[in-house]
Backbone as CSV, one residue per row, in Angstrom:
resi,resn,N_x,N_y,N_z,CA_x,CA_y,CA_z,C_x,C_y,C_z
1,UNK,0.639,-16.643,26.561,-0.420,-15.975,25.813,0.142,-15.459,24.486
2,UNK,-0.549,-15.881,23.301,-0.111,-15.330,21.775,-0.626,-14.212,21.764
3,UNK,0.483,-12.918,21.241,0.012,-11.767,20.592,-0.976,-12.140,19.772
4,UNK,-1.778,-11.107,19.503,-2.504,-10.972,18.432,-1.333,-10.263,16.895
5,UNK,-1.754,-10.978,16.523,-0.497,-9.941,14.546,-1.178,-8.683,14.027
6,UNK,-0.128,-8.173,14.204,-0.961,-6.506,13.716,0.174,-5.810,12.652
7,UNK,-0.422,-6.797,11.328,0.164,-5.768,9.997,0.597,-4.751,10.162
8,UNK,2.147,-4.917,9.105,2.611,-3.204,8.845,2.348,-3.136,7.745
9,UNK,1.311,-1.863,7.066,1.524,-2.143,5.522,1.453,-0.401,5.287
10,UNK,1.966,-0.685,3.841,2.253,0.530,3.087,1.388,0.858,1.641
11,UNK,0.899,1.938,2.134,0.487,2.825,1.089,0.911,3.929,0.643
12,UNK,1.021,3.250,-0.898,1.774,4.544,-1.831,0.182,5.034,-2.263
13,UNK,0.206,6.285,-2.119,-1.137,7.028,-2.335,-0.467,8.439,-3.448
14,UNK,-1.545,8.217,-4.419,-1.532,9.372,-5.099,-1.739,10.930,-4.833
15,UNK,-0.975,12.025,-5.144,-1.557,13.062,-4.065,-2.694,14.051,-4.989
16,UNK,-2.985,13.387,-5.864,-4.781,14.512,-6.332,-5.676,13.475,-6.122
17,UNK,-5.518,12.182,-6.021,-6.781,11.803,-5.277,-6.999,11.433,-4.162
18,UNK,-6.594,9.652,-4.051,-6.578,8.928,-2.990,-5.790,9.531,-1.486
19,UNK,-4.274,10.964,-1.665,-4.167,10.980,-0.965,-5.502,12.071,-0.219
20,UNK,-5.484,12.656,-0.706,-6.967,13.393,-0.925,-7.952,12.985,0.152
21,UNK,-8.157,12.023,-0.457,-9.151,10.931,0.479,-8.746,10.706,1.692
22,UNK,-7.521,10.260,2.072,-7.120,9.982,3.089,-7.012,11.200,4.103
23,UNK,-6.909,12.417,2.959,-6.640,13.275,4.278,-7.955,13.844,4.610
24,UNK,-8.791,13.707,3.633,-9.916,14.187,4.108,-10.589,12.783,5.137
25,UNK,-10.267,11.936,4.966,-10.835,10.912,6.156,-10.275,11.092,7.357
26,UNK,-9.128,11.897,7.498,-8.669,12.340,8.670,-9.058,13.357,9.270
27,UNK,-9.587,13.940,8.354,-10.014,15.525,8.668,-11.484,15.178,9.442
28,UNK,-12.270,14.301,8.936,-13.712,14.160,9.120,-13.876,13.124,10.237
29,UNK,-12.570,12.740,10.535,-12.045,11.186,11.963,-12.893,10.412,11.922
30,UNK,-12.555,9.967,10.472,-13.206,9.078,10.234,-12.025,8.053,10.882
31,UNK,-12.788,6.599,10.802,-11.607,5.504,11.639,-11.189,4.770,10.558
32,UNK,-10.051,4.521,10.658,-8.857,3.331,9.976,-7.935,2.982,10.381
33,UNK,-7.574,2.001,10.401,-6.300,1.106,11.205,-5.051,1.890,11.166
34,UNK,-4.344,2.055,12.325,-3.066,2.983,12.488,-2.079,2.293,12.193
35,UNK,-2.477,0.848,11.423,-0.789,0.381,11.324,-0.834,0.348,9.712
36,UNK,-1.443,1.699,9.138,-0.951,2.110,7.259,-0.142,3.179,7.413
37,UNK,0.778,2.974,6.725,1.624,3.975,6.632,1.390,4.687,5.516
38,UNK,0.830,6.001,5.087,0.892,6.480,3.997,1.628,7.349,3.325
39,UNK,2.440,6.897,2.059,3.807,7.599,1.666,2.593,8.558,-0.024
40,UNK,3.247,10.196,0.330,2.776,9.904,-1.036,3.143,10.697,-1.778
41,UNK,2.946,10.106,-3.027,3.781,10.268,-4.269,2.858,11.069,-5.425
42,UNK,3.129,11.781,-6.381,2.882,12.313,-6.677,1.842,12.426,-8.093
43,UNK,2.169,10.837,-8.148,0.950,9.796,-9.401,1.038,8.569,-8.736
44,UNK,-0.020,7.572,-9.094,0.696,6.031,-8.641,1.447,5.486,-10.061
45,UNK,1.500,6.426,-10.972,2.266,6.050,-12.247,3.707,6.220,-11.882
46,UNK,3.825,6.934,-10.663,5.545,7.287,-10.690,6.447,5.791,-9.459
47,UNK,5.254,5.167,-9.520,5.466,3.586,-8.200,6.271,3.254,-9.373
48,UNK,7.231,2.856,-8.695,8.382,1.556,-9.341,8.148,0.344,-8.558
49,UNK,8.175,-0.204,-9.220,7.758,-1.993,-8.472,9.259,-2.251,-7.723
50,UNK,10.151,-1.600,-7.766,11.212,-2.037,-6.710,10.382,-1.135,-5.266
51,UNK,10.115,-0.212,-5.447,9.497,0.176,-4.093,8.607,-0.620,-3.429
52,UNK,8.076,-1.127,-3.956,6.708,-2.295,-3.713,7.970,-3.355,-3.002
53,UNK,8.661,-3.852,-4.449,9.548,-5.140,-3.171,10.276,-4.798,-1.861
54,UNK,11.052,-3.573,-2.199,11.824,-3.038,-1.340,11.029,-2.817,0.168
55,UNK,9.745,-2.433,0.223,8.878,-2.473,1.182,8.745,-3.730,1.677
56,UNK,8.467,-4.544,0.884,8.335,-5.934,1.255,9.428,-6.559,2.414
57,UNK,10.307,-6.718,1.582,11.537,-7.131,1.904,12.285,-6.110,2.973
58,UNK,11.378,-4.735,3.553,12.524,-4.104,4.683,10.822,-4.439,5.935
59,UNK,10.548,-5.392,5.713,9.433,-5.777,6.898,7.973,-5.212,6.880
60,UNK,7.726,-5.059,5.832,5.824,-4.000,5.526,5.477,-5.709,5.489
61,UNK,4.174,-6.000,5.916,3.511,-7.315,5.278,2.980,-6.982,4.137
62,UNK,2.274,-6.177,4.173,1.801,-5.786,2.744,1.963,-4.610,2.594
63,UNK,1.628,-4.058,1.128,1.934,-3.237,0.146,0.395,-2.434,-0.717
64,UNK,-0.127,-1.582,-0.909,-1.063,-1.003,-1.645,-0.937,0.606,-2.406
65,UNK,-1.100,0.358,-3.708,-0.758,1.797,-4.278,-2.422,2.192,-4.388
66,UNK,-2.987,3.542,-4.487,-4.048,3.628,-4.687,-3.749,5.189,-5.835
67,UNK,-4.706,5.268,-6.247,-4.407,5.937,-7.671,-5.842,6.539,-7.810
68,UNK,-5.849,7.599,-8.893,-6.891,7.948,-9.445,-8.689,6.956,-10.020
69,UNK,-9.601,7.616,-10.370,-10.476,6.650,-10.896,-9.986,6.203,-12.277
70,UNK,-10.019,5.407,-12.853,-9.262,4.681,-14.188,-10.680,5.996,-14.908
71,UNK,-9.247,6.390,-16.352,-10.018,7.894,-17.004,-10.149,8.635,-16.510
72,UNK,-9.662,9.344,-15.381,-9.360,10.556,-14.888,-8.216,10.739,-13.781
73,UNK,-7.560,9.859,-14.136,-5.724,10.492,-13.952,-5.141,11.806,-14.137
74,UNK,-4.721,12.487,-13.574,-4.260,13.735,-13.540,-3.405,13.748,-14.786
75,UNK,-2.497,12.547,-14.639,-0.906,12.523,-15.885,-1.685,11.546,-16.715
76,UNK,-3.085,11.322,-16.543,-3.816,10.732,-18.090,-3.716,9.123,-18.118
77,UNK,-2.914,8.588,-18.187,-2.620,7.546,-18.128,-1.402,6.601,-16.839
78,UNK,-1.421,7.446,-15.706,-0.258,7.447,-14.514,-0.913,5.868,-13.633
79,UNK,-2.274,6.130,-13.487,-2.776,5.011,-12.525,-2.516,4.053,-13.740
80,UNK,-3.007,3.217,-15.334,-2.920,2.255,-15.847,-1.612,1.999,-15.673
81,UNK,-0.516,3.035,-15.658,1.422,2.068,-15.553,0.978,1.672,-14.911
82,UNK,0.308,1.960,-13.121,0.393,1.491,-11.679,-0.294,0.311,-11.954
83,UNK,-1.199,0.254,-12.321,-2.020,-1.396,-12.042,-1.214,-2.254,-13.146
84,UNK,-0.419,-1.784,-14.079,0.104,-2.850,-14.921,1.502,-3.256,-13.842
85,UNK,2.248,-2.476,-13.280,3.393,-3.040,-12.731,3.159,-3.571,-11.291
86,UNK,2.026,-3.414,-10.258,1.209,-3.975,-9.679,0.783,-5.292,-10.032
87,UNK,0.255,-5.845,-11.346,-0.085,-7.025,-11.580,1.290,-7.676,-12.035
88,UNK,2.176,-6.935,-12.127,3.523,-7.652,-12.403,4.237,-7.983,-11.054
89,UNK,4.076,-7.252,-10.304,4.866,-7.446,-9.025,3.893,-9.155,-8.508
90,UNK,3.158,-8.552,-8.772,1.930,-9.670,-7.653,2.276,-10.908,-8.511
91,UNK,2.523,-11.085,-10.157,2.687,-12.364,-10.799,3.769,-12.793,-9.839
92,UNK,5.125,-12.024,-9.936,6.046,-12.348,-9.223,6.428,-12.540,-7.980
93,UNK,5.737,-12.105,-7.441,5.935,-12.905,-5.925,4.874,-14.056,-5.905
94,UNK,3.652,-14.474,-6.930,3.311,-15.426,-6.962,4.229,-16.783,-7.304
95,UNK,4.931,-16.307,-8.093,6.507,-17.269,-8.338,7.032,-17.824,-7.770
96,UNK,7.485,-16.863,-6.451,8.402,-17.002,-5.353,7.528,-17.807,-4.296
97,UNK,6.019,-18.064,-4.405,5.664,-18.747,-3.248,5.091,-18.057,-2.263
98,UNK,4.799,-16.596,-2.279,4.484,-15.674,-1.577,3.384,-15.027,-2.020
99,UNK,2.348,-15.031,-0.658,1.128,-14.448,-1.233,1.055,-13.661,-1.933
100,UNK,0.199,-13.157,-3.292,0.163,-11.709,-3.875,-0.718,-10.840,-3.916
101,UNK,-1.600,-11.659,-2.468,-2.342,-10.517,-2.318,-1.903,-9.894,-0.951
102,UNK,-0.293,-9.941,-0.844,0.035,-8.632,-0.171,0.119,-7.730,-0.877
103,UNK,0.100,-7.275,-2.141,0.552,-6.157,-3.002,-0.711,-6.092,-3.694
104,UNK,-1.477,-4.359,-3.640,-2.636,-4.719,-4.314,-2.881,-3.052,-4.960
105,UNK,-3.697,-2.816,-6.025,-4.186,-1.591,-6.277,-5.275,-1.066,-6.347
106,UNK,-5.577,0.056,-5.925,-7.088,0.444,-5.381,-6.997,2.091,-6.185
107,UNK,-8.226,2.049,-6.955,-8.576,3.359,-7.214,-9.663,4.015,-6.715
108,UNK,-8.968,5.351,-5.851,-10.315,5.993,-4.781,-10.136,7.889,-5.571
109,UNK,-11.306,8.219,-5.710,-11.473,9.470,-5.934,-11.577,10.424,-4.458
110,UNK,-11.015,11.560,-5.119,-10.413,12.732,-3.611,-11.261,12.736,-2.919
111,UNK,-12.748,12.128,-2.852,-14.104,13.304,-2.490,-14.443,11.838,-1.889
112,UNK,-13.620,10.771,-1.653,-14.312,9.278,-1.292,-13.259,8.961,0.081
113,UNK,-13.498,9.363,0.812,-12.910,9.400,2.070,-13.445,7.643,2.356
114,UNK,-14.756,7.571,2.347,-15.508,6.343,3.158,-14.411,5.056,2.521
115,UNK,-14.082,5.180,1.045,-13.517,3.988,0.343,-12.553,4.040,0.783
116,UNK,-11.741,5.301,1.156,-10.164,5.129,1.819,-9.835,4.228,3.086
117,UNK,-11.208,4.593,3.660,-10.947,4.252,4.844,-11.265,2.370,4.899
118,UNK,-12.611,1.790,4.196,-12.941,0.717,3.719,-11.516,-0.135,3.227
119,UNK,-10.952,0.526,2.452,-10.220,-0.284,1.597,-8.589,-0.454,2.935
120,UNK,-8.673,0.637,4.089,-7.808,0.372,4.690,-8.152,-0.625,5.602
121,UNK,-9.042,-0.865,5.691,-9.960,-1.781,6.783,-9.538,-3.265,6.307
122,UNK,-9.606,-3.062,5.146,-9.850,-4.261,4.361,-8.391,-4.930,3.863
123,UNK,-7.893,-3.719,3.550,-6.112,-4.496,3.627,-5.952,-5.291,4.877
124,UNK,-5.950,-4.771,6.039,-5.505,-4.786,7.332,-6.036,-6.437,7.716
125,UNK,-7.283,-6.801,7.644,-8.006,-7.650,7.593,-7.251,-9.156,6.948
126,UNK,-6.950,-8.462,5.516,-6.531,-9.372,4.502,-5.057,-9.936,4.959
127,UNK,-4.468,-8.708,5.207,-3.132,-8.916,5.853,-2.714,-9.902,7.092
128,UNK,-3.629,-9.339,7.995,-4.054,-10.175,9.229,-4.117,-11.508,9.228
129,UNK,-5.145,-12.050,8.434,-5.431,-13.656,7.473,-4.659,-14.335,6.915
130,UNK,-3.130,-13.273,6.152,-1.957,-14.141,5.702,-0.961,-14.285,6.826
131,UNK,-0.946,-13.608,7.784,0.100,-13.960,9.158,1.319,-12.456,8.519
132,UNK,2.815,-12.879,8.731,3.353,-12.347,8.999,3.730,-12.784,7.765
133,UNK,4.458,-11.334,6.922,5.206,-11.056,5.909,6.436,-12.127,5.948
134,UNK,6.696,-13.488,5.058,7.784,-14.601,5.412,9.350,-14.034,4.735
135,UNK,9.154,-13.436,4.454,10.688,-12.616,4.049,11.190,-11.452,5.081
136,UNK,10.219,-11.072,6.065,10.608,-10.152,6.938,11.818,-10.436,7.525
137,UNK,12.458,-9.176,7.601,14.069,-9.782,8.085,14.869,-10.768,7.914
138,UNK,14.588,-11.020,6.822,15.556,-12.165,5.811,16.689,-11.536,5.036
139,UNK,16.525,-10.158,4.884,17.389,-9.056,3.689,18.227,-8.381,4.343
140,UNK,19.036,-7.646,4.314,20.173,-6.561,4.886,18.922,-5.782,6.187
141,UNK,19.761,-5.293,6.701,19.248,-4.290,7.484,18.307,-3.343,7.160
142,UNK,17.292,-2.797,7.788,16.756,-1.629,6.865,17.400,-0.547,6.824
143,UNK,16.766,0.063,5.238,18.159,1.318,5.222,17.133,2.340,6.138
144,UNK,17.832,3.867,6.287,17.149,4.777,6.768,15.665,5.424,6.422
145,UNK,15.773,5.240,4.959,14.398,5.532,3.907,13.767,4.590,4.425
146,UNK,13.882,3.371,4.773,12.693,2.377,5.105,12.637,2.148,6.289
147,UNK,13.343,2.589,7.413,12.855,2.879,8.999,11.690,4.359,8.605
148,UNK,12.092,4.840,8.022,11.095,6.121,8.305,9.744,5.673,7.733
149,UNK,10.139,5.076,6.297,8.668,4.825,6.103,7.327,3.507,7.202
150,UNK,8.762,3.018,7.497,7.539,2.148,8.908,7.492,2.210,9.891
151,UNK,8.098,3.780,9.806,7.984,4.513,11.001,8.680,3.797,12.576
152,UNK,9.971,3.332,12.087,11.101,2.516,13.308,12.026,3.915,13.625
């Protein structure tokens, strides 16, 4: 009998909005898939696209930063870095042969719990449809920072 595949993915969440959202979708139990991990950071302007690979590459299938509504960024302009180095990451693993829509960016406002939860639905889904992350455990060991974040 085949398992069913059940995505690990990671969300870098902003903490004045989207994480916002998330926690208020927790607060209100609302439902979303338990296999997101949400790390969060303090703009999605402060995401370095090595975190994005580095996730990749220590076994996440996919990857999602979520950020402010575009024009009302806390640091003003923090979510546009995020979707510009986001569409850079995603060119580049388009390169490599690897889906890029494991790596994606979503802008949810604090007070939008329903989209947090939607858009986690919807990774999970998407994720599901590409199979299993093909670089998983291809790289060094995971370090300690990236057992915690996927929670090993």
């Amino acid at each position: 009998m085949t398992e069913k595949f059940e995505p690990e993915i990671v969300a870098f969440c902003c903490e004045y909005c989207s994480y916002a959202a998330a926690d208020l979708a927790g607060s209100i139990r609302m439902s979303y898939p338990p296999n997101i991990k949400v790390i969060l950071v303090p703009c999605s302007g402060r995401v370095d696209p090595v975190y994005l690979l580095h996730a990749l590459e220590q076994g996440a299938d996919g990857v999602y930063v979520t950020g402010c509504m575009e024009g009302d960024c806390h640091f003003v302009t923090g979510n546009l870095k995020a979707k510009k180095r986001v569409a850079y990451i995603r060119k580049m693993l388009d390169e490599m042969g690897i889906e890029q829509d494991r790596v994606q960016m979503f802008n949810i406002a604090a007070s939008d719990a329903p989209e947090f939860a939607r858009v986690a639905k919807m990774m999970t889904e998407k994720i599901r449809a590409l199979g299993p992350n093909p670089i998983k455990g291809k790289g060094t060991p995971p370090s300690r920072s990236a057992q915690v974040i996927l929670g090993q």
